[in-house]
C-alpha positions as CSV (number, residue, x, y, z in Angstrom):
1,X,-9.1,-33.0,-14.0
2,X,-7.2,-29.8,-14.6
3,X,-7.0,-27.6,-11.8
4,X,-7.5,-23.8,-12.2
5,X,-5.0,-21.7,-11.7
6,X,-5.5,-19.5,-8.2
7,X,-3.3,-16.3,-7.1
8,X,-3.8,-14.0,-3.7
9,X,-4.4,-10.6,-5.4
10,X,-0.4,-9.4,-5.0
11,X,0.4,-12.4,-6.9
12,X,-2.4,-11.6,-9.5
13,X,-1.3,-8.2,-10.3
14,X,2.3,-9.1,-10.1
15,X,1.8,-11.8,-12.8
16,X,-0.6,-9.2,-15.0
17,X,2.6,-6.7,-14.8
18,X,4.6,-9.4,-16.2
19,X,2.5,-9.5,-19.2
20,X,1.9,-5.7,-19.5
21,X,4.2,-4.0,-17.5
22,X,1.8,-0.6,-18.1
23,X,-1.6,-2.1,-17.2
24,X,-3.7,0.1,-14.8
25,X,-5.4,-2.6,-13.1
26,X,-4.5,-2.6,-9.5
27,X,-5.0,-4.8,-6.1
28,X,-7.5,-2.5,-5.2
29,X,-9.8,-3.1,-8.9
30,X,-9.1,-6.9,-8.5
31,X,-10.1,-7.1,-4.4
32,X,-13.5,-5.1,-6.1
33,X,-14.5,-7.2,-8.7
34,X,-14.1,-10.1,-6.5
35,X,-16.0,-8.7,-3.5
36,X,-18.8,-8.1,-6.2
37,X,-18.6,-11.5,-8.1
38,X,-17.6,-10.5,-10.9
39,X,-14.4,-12.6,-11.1
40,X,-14.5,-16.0,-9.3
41,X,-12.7,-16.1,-6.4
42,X,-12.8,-17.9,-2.8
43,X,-11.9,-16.3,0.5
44,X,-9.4,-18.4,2.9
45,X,-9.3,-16.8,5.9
46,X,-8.2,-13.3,5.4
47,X,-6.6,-14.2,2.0
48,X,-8.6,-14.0,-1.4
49,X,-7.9,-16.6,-3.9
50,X,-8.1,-15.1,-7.6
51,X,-9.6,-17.3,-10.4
52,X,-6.8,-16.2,-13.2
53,X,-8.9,-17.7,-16.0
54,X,-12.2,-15.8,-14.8
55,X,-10.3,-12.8,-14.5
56,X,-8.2,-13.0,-17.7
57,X,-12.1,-13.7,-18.7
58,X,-12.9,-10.5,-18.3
59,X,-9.6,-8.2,-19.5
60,X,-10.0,-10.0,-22.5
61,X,-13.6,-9.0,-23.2
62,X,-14.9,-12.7,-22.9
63,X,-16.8,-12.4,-20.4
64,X,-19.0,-8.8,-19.7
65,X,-20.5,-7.5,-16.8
66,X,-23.7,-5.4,-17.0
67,X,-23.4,-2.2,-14.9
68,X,-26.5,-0.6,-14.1
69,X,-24.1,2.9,-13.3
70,X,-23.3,2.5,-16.9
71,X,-24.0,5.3,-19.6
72,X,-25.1,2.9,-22.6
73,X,-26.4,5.7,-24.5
């Protein structure tokens, strides 16, 4: 049983900015996405848990969201 690999949202960032040391994406974007279940996640306490695989998911384009804000025109 592999287990998945779960960050608190500094540590998520933190490890992102090791891969791309110019990415935008911030605490604030991942506490977001999370809050809106977009990426999995759990809450523990005051702490949020980050599903890296779910959010790597979605920065990769694997996985889309549909925003109903959205201009698809």
């Amino acid at each position: 049983m592999a287990l998945h690999r779960m960050r608190t949202i500094a540590e998520a960032v933190a490890e992102i900015l090791e891969i791309d040391a110019d990415s935008a994406i911030t605490a604030n974007c991942i506490r977001n996405l999370c809050n809106n279940g977009i990426v999995k996640c759990f809450y523990t306490g005051k702490k949020i848990l980050v599903d890296m695989e779910s959010l790597y998911d979605l920065i990769n384009g694997e996985k889309t969201v549909n925003n109903p804000t959205q201009n698809n025109e």
